[in-house]
C-alpha positions in Angstrom: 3.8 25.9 -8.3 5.5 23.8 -11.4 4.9 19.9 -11.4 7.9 18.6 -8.9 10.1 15.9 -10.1 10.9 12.6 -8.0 14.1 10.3 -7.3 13.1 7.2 -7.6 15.5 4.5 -6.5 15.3 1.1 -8.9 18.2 -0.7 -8.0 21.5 -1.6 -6.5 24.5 -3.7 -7.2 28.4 -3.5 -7.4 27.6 -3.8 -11.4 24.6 -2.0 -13.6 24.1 -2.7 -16.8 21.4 -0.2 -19.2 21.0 0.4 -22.8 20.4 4.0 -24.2 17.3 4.0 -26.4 18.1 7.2 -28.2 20.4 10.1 -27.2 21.7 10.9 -23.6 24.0 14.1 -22.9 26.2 12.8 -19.8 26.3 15.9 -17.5 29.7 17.1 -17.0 31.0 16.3 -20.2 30.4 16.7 -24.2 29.8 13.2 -24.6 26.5 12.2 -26.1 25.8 8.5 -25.4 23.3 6.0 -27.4 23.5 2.1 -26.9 24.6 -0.7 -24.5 26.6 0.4 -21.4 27.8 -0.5 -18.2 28.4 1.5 -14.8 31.2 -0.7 -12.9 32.7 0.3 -9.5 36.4 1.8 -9.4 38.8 3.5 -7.3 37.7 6.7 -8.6 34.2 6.4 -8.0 32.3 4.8 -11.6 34.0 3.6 -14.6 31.5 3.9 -17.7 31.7 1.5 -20.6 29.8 1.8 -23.4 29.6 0.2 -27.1 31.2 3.4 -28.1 35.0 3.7 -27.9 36.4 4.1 -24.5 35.0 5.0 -21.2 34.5 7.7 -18.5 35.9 7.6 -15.1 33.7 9.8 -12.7 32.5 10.1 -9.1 29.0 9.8 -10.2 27.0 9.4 -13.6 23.9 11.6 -14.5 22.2 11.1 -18.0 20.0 13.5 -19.4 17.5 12.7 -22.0 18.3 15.4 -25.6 14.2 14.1 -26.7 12.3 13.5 -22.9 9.7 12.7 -25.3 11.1 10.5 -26.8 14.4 8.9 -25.5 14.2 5.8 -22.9 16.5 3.9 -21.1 16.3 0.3 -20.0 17.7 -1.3 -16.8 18.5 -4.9 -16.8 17.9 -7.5 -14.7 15.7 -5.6 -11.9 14.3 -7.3 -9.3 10.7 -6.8 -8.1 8.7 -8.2 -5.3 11.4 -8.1 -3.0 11.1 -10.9 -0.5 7.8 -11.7 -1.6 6.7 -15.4 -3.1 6.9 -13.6 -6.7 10.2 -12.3 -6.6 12.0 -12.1 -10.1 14.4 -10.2 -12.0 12.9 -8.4 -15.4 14.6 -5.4 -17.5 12.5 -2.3 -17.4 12.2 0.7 -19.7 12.0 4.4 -17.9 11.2 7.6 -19.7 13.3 11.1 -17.6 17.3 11.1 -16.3 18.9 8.4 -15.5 21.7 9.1 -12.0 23.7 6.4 -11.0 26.0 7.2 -7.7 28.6 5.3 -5.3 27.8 4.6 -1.6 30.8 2.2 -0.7 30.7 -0.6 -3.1 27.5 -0.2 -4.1 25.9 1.5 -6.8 22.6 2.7 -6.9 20.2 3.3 -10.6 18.5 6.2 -9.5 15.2 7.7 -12.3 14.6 11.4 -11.9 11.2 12.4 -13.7 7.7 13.9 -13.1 5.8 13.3 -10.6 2.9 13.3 -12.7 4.8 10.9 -15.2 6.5 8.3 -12.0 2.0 8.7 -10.9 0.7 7.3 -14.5 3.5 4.0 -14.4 3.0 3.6 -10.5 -0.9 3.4 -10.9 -0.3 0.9 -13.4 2.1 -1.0 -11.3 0.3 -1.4 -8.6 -2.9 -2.5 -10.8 -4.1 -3.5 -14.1 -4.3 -0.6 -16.4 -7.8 -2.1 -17.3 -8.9 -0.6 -13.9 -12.0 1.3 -13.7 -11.7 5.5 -14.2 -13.1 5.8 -10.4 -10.7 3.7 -9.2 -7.6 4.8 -11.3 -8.4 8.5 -9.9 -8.5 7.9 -6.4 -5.6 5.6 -6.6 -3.9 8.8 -8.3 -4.5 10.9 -5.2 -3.7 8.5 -2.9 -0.6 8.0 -4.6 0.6 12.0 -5.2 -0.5 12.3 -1.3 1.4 10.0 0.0 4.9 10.4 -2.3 4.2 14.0 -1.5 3.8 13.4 1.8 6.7 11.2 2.3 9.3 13.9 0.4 8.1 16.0 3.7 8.5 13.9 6.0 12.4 12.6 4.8 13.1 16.6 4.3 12.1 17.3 7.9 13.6 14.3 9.2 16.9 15.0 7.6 17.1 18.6 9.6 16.0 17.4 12.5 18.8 16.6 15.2 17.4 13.6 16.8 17.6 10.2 15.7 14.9 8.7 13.6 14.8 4.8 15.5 12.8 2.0 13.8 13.6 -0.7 16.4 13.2 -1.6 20.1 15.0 -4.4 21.6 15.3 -6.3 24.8 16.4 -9.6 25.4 13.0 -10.3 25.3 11.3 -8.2 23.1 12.0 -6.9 19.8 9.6 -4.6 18.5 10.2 -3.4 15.0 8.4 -1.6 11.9 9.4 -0.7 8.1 9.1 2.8 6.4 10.5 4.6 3.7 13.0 6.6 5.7 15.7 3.7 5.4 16.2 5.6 2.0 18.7 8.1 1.9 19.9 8.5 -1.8 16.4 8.7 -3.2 13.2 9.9 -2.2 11.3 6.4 -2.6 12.2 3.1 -3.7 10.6 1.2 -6.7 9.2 -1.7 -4.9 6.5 -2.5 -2.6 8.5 -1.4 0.2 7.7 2.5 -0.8 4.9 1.9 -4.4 5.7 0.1 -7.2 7.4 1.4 -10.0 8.0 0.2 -13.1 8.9 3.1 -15.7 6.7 2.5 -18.9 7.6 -1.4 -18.4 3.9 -2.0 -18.0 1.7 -1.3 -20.3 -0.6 1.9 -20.2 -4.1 2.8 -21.4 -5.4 6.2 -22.4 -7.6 5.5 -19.3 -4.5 5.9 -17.0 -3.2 9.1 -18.8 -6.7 10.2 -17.8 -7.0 9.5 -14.6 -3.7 11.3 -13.8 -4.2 14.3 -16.0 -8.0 14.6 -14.4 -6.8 15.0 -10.9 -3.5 17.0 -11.7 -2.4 18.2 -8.8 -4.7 17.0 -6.4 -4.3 15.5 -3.2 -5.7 14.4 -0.1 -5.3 17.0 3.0 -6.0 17.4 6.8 -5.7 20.5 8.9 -3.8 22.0 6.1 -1.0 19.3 5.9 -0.7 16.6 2.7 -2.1 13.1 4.4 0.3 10.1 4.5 -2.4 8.2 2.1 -1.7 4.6 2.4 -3.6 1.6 0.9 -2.8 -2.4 1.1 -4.4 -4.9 -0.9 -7.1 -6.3 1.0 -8.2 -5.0 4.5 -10.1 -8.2 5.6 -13.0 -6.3 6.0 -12.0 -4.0 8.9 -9.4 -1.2 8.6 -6.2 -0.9 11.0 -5.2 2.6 12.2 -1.6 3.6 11.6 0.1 3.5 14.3 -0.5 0.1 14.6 1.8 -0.5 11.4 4.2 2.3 12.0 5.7 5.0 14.2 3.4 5.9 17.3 1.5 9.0 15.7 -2.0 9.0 15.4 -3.5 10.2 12.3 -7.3 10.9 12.2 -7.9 10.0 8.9 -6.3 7.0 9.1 -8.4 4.6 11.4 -10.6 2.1 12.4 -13.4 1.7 9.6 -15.7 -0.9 8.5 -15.2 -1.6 4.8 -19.1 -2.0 4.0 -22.2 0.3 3.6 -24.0 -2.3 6.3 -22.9 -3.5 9.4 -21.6 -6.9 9.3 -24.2 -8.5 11.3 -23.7 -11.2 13.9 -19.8 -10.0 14.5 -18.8 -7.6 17.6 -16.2 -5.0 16.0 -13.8 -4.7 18.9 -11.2 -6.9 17.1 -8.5 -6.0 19.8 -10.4 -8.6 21.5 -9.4 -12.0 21.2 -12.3 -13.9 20.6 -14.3 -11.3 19.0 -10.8 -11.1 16.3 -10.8 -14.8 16.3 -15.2 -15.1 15.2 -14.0 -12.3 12.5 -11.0 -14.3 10.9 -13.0 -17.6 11.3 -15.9 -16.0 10.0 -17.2 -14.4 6.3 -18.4 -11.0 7.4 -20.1 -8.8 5.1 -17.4 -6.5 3.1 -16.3 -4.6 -0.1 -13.4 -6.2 -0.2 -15.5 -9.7 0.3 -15.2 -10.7 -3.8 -14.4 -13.2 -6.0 -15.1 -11.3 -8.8 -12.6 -12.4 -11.1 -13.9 -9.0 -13.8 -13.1 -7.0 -10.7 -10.3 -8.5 -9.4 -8.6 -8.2 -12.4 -8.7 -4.4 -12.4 -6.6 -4.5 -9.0 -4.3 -7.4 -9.5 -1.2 -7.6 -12.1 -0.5 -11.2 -13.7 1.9 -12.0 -10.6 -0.2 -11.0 -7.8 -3.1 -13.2 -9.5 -0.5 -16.0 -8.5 -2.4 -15.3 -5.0 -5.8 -16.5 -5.1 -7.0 -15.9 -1.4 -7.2 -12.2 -0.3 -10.1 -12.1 2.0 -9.8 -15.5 3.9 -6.8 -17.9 4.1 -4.9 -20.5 5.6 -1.5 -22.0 6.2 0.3 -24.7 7.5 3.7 -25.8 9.3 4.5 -28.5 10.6 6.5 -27.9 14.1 9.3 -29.0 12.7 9.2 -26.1 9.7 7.6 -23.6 12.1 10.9 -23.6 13.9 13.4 -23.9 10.9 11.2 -21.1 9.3 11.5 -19.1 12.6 15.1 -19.4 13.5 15.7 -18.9 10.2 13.9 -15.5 9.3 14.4 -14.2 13.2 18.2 -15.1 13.4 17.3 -16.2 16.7 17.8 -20.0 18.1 14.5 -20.3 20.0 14.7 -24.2 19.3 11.6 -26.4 18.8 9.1 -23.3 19.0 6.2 -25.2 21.2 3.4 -22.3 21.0 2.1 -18.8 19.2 0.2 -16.6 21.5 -1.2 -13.8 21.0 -0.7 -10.7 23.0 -2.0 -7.4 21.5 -4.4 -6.9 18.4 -5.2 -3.6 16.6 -8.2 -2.8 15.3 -8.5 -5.0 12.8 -8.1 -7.8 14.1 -4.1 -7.8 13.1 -1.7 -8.6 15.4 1.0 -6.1 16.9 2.6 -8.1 19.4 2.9 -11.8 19.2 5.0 -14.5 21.6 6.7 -17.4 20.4 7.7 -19.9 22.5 10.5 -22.4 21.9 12.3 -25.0 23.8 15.2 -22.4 24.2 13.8 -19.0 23.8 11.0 -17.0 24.3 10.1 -13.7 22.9 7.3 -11.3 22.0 7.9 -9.9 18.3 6.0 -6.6 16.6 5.3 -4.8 14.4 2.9 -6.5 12.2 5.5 -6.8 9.3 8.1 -8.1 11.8 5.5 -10.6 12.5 4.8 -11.5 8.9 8.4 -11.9 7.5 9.1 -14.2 10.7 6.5 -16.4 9.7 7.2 -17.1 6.4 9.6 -17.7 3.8 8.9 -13.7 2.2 6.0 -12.0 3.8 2.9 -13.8 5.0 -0.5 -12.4 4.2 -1.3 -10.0 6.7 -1.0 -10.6 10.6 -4.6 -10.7 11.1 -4.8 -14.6 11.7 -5.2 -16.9 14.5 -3.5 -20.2 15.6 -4.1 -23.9 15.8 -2.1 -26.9 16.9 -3.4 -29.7 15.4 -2.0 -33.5 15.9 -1.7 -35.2 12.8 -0.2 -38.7 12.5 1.7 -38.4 15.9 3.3 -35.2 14.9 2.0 -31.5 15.8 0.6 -28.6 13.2 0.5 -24.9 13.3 -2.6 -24.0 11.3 -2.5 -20.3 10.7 -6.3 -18.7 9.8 -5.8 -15.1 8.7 -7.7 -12.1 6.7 -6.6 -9.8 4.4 -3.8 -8.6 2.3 -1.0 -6.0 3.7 -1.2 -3.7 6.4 -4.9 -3.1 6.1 -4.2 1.2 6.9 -6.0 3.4 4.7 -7.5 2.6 1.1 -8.6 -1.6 0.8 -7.4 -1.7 -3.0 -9.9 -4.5 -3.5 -12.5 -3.1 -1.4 -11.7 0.2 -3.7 -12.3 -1.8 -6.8 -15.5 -3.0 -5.6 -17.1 0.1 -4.9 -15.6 1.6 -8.5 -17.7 -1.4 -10.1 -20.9 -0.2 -8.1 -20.4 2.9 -9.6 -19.0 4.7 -6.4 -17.1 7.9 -7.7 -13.4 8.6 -6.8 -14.4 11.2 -4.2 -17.0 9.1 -2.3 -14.2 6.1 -2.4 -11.1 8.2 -1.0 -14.0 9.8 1.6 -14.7 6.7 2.7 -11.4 5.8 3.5 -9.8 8.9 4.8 -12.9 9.7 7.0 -11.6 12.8 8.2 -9.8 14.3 4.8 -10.7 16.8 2.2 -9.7 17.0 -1.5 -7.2 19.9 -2.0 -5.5 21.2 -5.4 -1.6 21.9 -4.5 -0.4 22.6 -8.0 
C-alpha cells in the first residue's frame, strides 16, 4: 500500500492571501506561478491575482508544487487556537499542493500532502520538537491511528443514508458534542478541533523525522479495525471513556484507567460519584500526569500553551454577576441571574456530562462536556472535571470552580505520556498503557 495523502483544511475567508516560495504549475492551465497572490471570491467561482500580469478566473484553484522538495507556500494571517485564550492570527509555511475551492462566499485554503509529512509538523504542533524519542513515537501512532481512523469514519458516514446528528434538544435540555465530521471539504481541520497543524511553520528536529520515519506505517488496531486514538493534554489523573466525550459507542480501548503504576491511595475511584469526584478534584492524588517538571513539561507544551500554568489542579472564579453575562452570552440563552450549578451526571473521571444551571428565568441541563466548557467560559474552560462553590464575599455571591485536568481526558494524557517517556518508559509500553486493549499493527 503506497503512503496516502491527506486534505488538510487551514482556513477560511471571503479573501486568502499566499505567497509562492518557488514554482507552482496551476492545474488546468499552462501557467506557472511564483510570488505574492490573492484568491478573491467572484461570480464565476475564484478570481486569482498574482504579482505577475493579469489573473485567472476559475471555479476552483489547485497548485501543484514543480520541486515538492523544495517549493513552499505561505498562508497569511491564519488563525490558531480557535476560541481558546491564545487565539492569534500568524502566516504559516506548508510544503505539498495548495487547493483553494468556493462553498458560497466562502473560500476554503485546503494543503494536500503526505501523511507521513502532515504526521512530522502535527507532532511538532501539538508539542515541542525537543520532546523525548519515546514520546515523539507513540504520539506518531496515535496520530496516523486516529487521522486514519477518522478518513474511515467520514468515508462511511458519507455513504451512509442516515443522518449523522450531533445535537439533542428540548426546551430543557440540550445535549451536544463536537467531532470532526462537521468537515466536509477536507478530511481534518488544522486546529485543535481535529490536531494541530502547522505545515513546517514550527520548527523541526532530526528527532521528529525519526520518530515518524521509525514507526512508518504503524498504527494502533483492535479486532482488526484502526482505533480512534485520542489524547488531551492532561487527564487529571483518571482517564474518561469515549463515549462520555462523543457519540454513544463504546470503544474497549478507550476507557476508564488510572494514570499511575500505584494506586492513588486514600481516594475511592468511582468518580461518577459525587463526593468521591469531589475528594479527587479537591485532592492531589498520585499520577503521571501529577508534574511540575518544567524539563518535562516543556517537551509537551509549545510557547502558547506554557501561557497555562495549571494542568493538574486549578481554579476559577465569577462573580454572579459574570457567571450570568458569561452564560447567556456563550449559551444564547436568557436564563437571567443564574442562582446555582449542580451537578447531574459524572463520567469516569470525574468530568461532568450533564450539568444544570439555574437562573432567575431559565433552567436547563447542558452536555456534553465541551458544551459545558465553552458555556463556562469566555473560549473553553479547562476540562469539566470540576466542582462548585458559592462563596459570599463583601455582600455579593462567588462561583468558585475547582477542576482537574486538561481536555477531554479520552485516551493518551500528553503530560502523563511525557512523564513516563522521562522514566524511560518505551513508546510501546506508553500507547499499551493507554489503549489497554490495543495491539501495534503495520498497515503500510
Amino acid at each position: 500500500m503506497d503512503t496516502p495523502l491527506i486534505k488538510v483544511g487551514i482556513m477560511e475567508g471571503q479573501e486568502i492571501f499566499f505567497t509562492l516560495e518557488g514554482n507552482f504549475k496551476l492545474e488546468k492551465t499552462n501557467a506557472i506561478l511564483t510570488g505574492k497572490c490573492k484568491a478573491i471570491k467572484s461570480e464565476l467561482g475564484i478570481c486569482l491575482k498574482w504579482t505577475g500580469e493579469g489573473f485567472f478566473e476559475l471555479d476552483e484553484l489547485l497548485l501543484d508544487p514543480v520541486d515538492p522538495e523544495k517549493d513552499k507556500f505561505e498562508l497569511h494571517d491564519v488563525t490558531i487556537g480557535i476560541n481558546f485564550h491564545w487565539e492569534r492570527k500568524e502566516n504559516q509555511i506548508f510544503k505539498g499542493s495548495l487547493h483553494v475551492i468556493s462553498d458560497g462566499e466562502i473560500l476554503y485554503a485546503i494543503n494536500t500532502l503526505s501523511i507521513e509529512d502532515y504526521l512530522i509538523s502535527v507532532i511538532s504542533s501539538e508539542m515541542s520538537a525537543t520532546s523525548s524519542l519515546e514520546l515523539l513515537k507513540a504520539h506518531a501512532v496515535i496520530s496516523r491511528s486516529w487521522l486514519l481512523a477518522q478518513v474511515q469514519k467520514n468515508r462511511s458516514l458519507q455513504s451512509n443514508q442516515k443522518k449523522y446528528q450531533t445535537t439533542f434538544s428540548t426546551d430543557d435540555e440540550l445535549v451536544k458534542w463536537y467531532d470532526r465530521e462537521d468537515h466536509t471539504h477536507f478530511d481534518v481541520c488544522a486546529d485543535d478541533h481535529c490536531q494541530r497543524y502547522q505545515g513546517i511553520t514550527r520548527t523541526t528536529t532530526p528527532l521528529v523525522e525519526r520518530a515518524v520515519k521509525e514507526t512508518w506505517g504503524e498504527i494502533l488496531a483492535y479486532d482488526g479495525s484502526i482505533c480512534d486514538a485520542r489524547f488531551s493534554k492532561c487527564c487529571g489523573g483518571v482517564t474518561e471513556i469515549f463515549e462520555n466525550a462523543w457519540e454513544p459507542v463504546n470503544h474497549p480501548y478507550l476507557q476508564k484507567l488510572v494514570d499511575s503504576d500505584q494506586y492513588p491511595d486514600g481516594f475511592s475511584l468511582n468518580l461518577e460519584e459525587e463526593s468521591a469526584a469531589t475528594k479527587w478534584i479537591l485532592g492531589n492524588p498520585i499520577a503521571f500526569c501529577n508534574s511540575s517538571d518544567k524539563k518535562v513539561l516543556k517537551q509537551v507544551l509549545n510557547d502558547y500553551d506554557q501561557e497555562t500554568n495549571d494542568f493538574f489542579r486549578w481554579k476559577v472564579i465569577y462573580t454572579q454577576e459574570e457567571l450570568s453575562h458569561l452564560v447567556n452570552f456563550r449559551s444564547g440563552i436568557n436564563f437571567g441571574t443564574i442562582t446555582e450549578l449542580v451537578p447531574i451526571a459524572r463520567g469516569t473521571s470525574g468530568r461532568l456530562t450533564q450539568l444544570k444551571i439555574v437562573g432567575t428565568l431559565k433552567t436547563m441541563i447542558v452536555g456534553k462536556e465541551l458544551q459545558i466548557r465553552k458555556w463556562l467560559s469566555k473560549s473553553h474552560l479547562y476540562s469539566s472535571a470540576f466542582v462548585v462553590e458559592k462563596q459570599e464575599v463583601d455582600g455579593s455571591i462567588h462561583f468558585v470552580l475547582r477542576g482537574a485536568g486538561w481536555g477531554h481526558g479520552v485516551g493518551l494524557c500528553q503530560i502523563g505520556a511525557a512523564v513516563m517517556g522521562d522514566k524511560g518508559y518505551t513508546y510501546q509500553q506508553i500507547l499499551l498503557h493507554y489503549f489497554r486493549e490495543a495491539g501495534l499493527e503495520l498497515r503500510y
